[in-house]
Structure formats: structure tokens, C-alpha cells
BAFI-3210 file (N, C-alpha, C; in Angstrom, 3 decimals, decimal comma, padded with zeros to 6 digits):
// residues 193
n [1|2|3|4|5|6|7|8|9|10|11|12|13|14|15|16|17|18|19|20|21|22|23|24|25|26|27|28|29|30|31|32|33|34|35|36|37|38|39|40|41|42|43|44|45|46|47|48|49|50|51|52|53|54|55|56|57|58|59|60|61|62|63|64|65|66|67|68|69|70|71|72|73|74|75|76|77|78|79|80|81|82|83|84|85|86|87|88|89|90|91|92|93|94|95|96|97|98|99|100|101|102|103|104|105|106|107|108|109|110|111|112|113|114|115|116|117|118|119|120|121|122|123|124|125|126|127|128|129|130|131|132|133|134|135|136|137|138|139|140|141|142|143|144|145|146|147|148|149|150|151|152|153|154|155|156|157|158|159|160|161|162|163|164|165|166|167|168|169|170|171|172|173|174|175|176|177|178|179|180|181|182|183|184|185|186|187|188|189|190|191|192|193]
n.u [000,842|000,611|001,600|000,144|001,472|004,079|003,677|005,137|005,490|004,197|002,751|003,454|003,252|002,282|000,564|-001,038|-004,480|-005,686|-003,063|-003,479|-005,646|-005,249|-003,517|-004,608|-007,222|-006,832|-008,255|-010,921|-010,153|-008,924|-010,930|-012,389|-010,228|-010,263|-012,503|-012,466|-010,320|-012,214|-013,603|-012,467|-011,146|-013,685|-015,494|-014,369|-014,794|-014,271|-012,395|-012,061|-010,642|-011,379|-010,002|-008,367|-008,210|-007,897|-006,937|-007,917|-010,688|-013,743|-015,098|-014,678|-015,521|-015,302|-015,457|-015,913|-015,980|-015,850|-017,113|-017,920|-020,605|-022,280|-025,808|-027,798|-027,432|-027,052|-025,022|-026,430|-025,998|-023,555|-021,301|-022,716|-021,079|-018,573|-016,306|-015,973|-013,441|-013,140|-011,491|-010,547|-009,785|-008,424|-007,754|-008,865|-010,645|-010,099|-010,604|-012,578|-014,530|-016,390|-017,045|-017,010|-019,816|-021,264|-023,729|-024,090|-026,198|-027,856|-026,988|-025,233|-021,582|-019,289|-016,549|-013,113|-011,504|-008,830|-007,528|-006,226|-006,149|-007,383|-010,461|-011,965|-015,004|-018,517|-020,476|-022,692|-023,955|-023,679|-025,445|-024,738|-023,110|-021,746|-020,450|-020,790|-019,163|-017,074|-015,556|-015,142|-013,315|-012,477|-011,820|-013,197|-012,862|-013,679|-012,171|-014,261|-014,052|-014,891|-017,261|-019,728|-022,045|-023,672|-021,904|-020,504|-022,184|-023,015|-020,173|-020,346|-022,385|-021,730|-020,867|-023,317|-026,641|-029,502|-031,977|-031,052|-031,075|-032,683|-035,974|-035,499|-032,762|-032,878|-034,253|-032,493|-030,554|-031,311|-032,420|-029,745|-029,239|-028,423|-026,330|-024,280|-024,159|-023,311|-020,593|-019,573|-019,156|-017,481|-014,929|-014,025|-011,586|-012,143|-014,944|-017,939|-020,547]
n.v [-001,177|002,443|005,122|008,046|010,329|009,535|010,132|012,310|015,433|016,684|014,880|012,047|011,595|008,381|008,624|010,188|011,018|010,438|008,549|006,524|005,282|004,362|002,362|000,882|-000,006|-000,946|-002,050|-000,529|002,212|002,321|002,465|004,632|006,291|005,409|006,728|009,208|010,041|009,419|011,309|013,745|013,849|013,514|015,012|017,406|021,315|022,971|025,563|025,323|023,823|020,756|020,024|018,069|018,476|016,722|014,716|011,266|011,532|013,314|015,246|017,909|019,125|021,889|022,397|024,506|027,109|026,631|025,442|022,816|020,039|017,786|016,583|013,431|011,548|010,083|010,019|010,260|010,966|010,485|007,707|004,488|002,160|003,015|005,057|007,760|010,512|011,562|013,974|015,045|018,680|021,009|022,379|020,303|017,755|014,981|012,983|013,137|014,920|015,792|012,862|010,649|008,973|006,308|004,032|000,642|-001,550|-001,084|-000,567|001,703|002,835|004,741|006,190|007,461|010,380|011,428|014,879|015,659|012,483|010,687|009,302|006,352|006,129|003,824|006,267|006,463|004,417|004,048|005,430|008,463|010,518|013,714|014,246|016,803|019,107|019,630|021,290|024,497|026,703|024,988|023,861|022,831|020,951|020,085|018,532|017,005|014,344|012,891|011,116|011,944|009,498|009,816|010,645|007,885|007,299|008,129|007,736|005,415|005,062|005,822|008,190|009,540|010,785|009,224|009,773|010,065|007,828|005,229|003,477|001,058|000,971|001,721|000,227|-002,203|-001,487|-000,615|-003,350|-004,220|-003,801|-004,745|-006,630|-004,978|-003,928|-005,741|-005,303|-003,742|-004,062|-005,532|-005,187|-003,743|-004,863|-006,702|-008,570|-007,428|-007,577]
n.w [000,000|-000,751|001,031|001,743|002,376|000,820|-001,366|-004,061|-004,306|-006,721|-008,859|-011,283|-014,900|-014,055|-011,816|-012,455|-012,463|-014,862|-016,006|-013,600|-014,269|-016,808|-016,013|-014,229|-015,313|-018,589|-020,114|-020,428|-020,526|-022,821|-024,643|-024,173|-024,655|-027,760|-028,142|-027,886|-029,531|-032,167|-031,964|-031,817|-034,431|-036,079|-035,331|-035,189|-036,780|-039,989|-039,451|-036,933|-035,121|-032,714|-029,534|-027,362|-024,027|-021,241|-020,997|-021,874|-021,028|-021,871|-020,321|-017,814|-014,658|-012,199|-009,034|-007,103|-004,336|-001,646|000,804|-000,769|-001,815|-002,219|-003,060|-002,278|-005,286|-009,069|-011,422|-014,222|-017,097|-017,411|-019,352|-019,263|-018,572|-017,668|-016,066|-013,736|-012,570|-009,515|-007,978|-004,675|-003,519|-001,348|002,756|004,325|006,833|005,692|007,232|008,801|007,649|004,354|003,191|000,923|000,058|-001,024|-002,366|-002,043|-003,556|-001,389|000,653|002,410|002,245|003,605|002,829|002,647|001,424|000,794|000,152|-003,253|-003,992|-006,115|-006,940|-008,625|-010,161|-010,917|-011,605|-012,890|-011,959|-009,249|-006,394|-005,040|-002,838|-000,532|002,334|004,232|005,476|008,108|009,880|010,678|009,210|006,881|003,875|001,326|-002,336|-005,292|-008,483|-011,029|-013,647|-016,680|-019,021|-021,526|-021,813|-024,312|-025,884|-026,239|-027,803|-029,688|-031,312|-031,645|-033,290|-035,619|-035,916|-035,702|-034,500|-032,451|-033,299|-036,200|-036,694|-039,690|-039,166|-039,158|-038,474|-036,274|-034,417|-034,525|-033,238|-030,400|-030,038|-029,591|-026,844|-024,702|-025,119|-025,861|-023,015|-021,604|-022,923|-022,381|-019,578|-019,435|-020,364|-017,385|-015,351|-013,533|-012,457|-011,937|-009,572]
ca.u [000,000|001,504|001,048|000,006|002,642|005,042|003,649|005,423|004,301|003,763|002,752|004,078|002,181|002,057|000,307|-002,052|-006,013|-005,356|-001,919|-003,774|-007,031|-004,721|-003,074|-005,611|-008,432|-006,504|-009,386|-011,836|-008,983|-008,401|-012,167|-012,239|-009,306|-010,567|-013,631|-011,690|-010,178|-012,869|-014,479|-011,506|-011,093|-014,990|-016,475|-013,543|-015,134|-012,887|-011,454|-012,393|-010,641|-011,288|-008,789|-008,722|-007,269|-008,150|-006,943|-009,256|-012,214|-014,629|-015,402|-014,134|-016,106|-014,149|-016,595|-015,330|-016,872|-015,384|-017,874|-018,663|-021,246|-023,329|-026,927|-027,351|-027,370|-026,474|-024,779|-026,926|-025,367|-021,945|-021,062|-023,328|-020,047|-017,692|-016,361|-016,001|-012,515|-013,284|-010,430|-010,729|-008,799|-008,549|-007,557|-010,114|-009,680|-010,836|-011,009|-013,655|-015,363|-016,228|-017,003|-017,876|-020,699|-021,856|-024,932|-023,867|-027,199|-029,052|-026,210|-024,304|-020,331|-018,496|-015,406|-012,094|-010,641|-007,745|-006,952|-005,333|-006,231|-008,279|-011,082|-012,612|-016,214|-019,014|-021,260|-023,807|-024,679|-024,347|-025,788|-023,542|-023,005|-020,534|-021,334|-020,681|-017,416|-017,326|-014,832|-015,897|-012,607|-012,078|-012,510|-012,950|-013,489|-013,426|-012,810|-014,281|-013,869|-015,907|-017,310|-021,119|-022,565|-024,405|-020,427|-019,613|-023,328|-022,295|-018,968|-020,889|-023,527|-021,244|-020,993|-024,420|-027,638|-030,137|-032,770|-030,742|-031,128|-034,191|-036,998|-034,724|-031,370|-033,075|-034,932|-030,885|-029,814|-032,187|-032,430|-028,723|-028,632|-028,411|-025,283|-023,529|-024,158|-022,128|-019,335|-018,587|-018,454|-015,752|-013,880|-013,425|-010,424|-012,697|-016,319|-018,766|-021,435]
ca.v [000,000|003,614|006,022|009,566|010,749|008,888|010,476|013,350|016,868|016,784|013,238|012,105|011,207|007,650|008,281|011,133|010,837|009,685|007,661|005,752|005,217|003,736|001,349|000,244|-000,022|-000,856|-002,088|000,863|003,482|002,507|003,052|006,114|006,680|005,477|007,691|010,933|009,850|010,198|012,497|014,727|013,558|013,620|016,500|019,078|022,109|023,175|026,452|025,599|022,387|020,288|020,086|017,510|019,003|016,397|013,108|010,579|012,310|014,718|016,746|018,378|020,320|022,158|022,600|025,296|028,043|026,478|023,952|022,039|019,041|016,832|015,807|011,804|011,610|009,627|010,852|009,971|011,015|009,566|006,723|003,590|001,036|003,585|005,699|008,760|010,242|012,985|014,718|016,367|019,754|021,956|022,085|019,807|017,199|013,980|011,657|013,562|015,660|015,719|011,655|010,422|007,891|005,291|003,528|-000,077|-001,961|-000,577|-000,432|003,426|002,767|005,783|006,458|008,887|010,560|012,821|015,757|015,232|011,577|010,136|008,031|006,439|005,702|003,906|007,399|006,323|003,339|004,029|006,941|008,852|012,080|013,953|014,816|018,355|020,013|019,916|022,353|026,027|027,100|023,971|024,265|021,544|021,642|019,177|018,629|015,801|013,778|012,083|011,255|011,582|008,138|010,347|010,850|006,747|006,554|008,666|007,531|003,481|005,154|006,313|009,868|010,410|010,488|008,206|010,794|010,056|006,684|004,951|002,998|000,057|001,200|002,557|-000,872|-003,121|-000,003|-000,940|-004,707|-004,374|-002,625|-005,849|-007,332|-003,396|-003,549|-007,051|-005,493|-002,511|-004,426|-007,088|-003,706|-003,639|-005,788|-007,659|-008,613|-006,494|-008,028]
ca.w [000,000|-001,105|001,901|001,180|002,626|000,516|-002,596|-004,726|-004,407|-008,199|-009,570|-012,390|-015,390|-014,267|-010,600|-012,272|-012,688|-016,238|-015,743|-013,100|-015,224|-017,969|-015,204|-013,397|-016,206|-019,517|-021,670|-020,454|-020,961|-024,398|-024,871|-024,055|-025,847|-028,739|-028,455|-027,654|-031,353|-032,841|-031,354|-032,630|-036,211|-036,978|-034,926|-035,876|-038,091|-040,571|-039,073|-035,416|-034,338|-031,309|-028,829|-025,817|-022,522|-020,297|-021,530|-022,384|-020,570|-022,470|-019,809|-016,644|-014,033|-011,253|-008,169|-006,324|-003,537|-000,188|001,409|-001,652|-001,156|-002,913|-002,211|-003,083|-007,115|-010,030|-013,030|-015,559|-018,111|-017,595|-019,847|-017,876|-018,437|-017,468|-014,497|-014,034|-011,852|-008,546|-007,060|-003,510|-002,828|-000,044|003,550|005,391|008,084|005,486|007,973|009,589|006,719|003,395|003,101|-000,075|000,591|-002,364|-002,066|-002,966|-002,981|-000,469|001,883|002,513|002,437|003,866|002,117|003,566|000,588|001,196|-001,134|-004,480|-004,584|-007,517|-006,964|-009,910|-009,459|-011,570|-011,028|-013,293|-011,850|-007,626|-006,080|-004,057|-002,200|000,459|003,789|005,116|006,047|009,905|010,525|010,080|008,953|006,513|002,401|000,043|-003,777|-006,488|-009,851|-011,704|-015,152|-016,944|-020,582|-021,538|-022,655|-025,145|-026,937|-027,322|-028,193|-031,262|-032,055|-031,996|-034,443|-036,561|-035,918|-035,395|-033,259|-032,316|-034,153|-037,393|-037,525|-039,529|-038,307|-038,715|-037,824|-034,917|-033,633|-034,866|-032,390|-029,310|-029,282|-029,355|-025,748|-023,689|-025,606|-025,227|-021,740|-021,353|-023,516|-021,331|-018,330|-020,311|-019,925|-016,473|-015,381|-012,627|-012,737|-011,396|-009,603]
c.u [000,890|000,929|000,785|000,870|004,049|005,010|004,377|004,513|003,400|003,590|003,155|003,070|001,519|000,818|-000,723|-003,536|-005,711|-004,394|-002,431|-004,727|-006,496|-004,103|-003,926|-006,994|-007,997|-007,863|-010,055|-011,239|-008,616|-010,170|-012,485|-011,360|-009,507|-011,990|-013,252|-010,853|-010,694|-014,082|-013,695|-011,556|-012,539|-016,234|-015,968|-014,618|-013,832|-011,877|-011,570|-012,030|-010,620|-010,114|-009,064|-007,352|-007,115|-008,392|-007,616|-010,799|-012,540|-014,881|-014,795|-015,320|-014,855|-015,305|-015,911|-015,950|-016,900|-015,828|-018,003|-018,745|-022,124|-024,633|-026,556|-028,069|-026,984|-026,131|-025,261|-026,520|-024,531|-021,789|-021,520|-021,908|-018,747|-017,695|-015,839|-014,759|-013,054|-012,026|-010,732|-009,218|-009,173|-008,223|-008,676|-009,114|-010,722|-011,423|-012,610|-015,233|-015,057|-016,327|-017,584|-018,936|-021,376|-022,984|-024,676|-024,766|-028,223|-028,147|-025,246|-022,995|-019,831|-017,140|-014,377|-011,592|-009,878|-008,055|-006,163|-005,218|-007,514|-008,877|-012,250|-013,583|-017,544|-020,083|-022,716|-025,113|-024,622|-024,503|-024,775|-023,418|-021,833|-021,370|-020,527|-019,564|-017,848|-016,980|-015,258|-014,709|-011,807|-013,028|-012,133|-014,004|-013,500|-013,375|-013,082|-014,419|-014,459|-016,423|-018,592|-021,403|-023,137|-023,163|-020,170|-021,029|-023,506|-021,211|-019,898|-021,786|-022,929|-021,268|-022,536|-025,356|-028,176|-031,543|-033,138|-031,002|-032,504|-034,806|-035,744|-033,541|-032,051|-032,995|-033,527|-030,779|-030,441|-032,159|-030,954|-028,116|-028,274|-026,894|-023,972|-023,271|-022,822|-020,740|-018,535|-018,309|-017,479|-014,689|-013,541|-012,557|-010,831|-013,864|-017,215|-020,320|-022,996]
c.v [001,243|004,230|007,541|009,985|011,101|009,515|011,665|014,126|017,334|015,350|013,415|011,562|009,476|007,673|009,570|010,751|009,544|008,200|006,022|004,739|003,936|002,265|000,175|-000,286|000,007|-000,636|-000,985|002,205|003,481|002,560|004,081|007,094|007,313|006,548|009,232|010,906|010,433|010,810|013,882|014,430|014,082|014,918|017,696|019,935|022,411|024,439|026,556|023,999|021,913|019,837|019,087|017,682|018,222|014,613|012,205|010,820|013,594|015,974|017,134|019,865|020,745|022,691|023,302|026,283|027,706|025,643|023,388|020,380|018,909|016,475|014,249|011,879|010,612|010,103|010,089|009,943|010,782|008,069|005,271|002,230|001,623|003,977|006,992|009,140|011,703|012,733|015,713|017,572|020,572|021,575|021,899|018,455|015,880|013,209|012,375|014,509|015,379|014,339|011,604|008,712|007,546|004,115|001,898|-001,547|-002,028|-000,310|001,069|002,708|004,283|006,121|007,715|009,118|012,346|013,427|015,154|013,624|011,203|009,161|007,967|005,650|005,405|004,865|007,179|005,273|003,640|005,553|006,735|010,179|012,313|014,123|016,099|018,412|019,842|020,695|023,628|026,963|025,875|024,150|023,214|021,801|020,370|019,378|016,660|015,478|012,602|011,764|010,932|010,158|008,761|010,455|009,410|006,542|007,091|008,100|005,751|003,995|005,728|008,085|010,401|010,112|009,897|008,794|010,250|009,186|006,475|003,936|001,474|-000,435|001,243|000,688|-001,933|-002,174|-000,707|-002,331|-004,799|-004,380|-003,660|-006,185|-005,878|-003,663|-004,739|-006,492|-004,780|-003,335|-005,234|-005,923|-003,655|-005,016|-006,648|-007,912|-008,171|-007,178|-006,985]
c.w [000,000|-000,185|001,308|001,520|001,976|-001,013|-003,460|-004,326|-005,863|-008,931|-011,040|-012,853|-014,846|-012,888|-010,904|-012,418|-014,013|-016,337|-014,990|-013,547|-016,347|-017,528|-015,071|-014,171|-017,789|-020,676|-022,046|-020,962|-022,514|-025,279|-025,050|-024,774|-027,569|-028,948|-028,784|-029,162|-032,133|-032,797|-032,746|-034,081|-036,747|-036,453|-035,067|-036,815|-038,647|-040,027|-037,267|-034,832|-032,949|-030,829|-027,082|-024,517|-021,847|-020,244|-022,010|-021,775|-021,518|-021,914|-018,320|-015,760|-012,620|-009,981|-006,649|-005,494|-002,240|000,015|000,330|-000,960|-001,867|-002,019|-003,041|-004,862|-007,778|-010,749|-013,866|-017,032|-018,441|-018,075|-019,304|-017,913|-018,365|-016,019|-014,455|-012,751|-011,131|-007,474|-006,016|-003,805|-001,770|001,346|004,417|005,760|006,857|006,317|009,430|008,679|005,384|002,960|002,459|000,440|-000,866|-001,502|-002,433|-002,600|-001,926|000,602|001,640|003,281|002,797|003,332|002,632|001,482|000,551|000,270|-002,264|-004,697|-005,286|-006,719|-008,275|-009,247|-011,128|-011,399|-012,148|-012,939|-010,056|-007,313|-004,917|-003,816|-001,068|001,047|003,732|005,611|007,638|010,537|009,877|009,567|007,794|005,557|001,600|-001,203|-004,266|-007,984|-009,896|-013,029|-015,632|-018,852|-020,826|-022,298|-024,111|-026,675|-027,476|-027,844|-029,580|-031,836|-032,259|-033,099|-035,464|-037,123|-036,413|-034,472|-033,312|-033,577|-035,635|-038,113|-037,981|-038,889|-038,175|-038,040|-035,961|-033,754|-033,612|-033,263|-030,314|-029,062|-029,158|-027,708|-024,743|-024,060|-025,114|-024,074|-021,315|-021,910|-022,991|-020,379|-018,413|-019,944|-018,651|-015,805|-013,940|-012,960|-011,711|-011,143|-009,065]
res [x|x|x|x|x|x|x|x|x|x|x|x|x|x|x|x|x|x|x|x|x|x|x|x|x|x|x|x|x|x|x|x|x|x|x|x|x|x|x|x|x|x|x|x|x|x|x|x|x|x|x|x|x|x|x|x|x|x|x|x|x|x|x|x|x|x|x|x|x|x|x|x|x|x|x|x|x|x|x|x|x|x|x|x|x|x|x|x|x|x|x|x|x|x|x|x|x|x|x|x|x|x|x|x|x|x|x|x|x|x|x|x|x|x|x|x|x|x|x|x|x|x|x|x|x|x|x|x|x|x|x|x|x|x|x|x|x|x|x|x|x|x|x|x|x|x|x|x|x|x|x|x|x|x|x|x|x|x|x|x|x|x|x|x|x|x|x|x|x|x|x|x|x|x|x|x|x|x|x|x|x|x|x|x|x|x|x|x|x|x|x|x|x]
***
């Protein structure tokens, strides 16, 4: 086990959000990869090209304003055979505030997560929220990363929407959704019960 302590003040690419993502989750990471591909290649305009900041994730929010805190949620919109990566910052006491809590079957897990470490989470599939800062002089933020399901659900349709397709594409498209679902979870490097 790597202590926090023990870690660099500046991680290197291999111990960052991403780095770790790529480690720890080959298949899924090269998913994503491949989406963020062609994403770029086929959604560029011609004098306005896309540009990805934020490695194989689409999007990045930064959730900043001191206390930040979740009510209990799902991300819906985050990729359902993916995961999405949240980074604490700020000086709070983890082990007392700020606890991410996942719902995992009816049961509430409590979770410590220091500052500046990554936890990757399936956010579409368990609900989950923080608790409350405790200390009244104690500020925590987050960013998190993530990639809308709505993006590989384009790049699988061939750069386009569900809208686009016709009556038949559509219905191939839909009885498909069972077999999909099995192929993302082949992606994660354990089995997910």
C-alpha cells in the first residue's frame, strides 16, 4: 500500500487521474481513448478544431466556492459502463469531513478521501453524495472527469444520433442494448457483480 505521505508533491504522469485510469483499467482506458479519437477527427469544423485538454475524458467540471457538497445523485449522463474520476482539494480534516458515501445496494459505504487523490467511481450506476465540512474554517473543492454516454453513443452510431437513424437502424440499435451492456463491463479488469 503507497502512503500519502510517501507520494510526490507533483505526480508524475504515471500516478495522475489519467496515468492511473490507464493502469488500473486498460481495456476501459483505451475506450475512451478510442472515443476521444474520434471524437476529434470527426467532430472538428474546418477552421475551429477540437482540442482535448483532459486526456481521455470529455469533460471536466471544477466545483469550487469552499464547502462544496453533494446531495445523493447519479450521473446519468456519464457513460453507464464507465467511471467517471473525482479529485478532492482543499484544507479539510478527510477523515472527519467531506465523506464520499456510495450507495452499494441498499447499503451506505463511507469512504475517507484525502486531497489530491483520484477516486474512480461507476457514477452512473451508484448513487452517491458527500457529507458536510465539519470544521468552520475547513474548504474543500473538487474537480471531476468524466465522458457523456451520449459521446460513445455517437462515435458506436457512426458519428451520429439516435434521431438520425431509420426505423430500422433505430430498432438493430435498441435490441442491441443488452449485448452493449455485457461489452462494457468485459472492460473492467474484474467482474462487477
Amino acid at each position: 500500500m503507497v502512503s500519502i505521505l510517501s507520494l510526490p508533491r507533483r505526480p508524475s504522469s504515471n500516478l495522475s487521474s489519467v496515468g492511473i485510469f490507464k493502469t488500473r483499467f486498460p481495456k476501459l482506458y483505451a475506450r475512451y481513448h478510442d472515443c476521444m479519437v474520434y471524437v476529434v477527427q470527426h467532430a472538428s469544423l474546418k477552421d475551429a478544431p477540437i482540442y482535448n485538454f483532459w486526456g481521455v475524458f470529455a469533460s471536466l467540471a471544477v466545483n469550487a466556492g469552499g464547502q462544496v457538497w453533494t446531495l445523493d445523485h447519479t450521473d446519468s449522463d456519464n457513460y453507464l459502463g464507465g467511471l467517471c474520476v473525482v479529485v478532492g482539494f482543499g484544507p479539510f480534516d478527510f477523515r472527519r469531513s467531506a465523506k464520499l458515501v456510495i450507495d452499494l445496494g441498499g447499503e451506505s459505504v463511507e469512504f475517507e478521501l484525502p486531497p489530491a487523490i483520484p477516486l474512480f467511481l461507476p457514477s452512473s450506476i451508484f448513487s452517491h453524495y458527500n457529507t458536510r465540512i465539519v470544521g468552520g474554517d475547513e474548504r474543500r473543492g473538487s474537480l471531476v472527469l468524466w465522458t457523456s454516454g451520449k459521446l460513445f453513443q455517437w462515435m458506436d452510431l457512426g458519428a451520429r444520433c439516435r434521431k438520425d437513424l431509420s426505423a430500422a437502424e433505430l430498432k438493430l440499435w435498441l435490441d442491441g442494448v443488452q449485448e452493449r451492456i455485457r461489452t462494457a463491463f468485459d472492460l473492467f479488469p474484474f467482474f462487477l457483480t
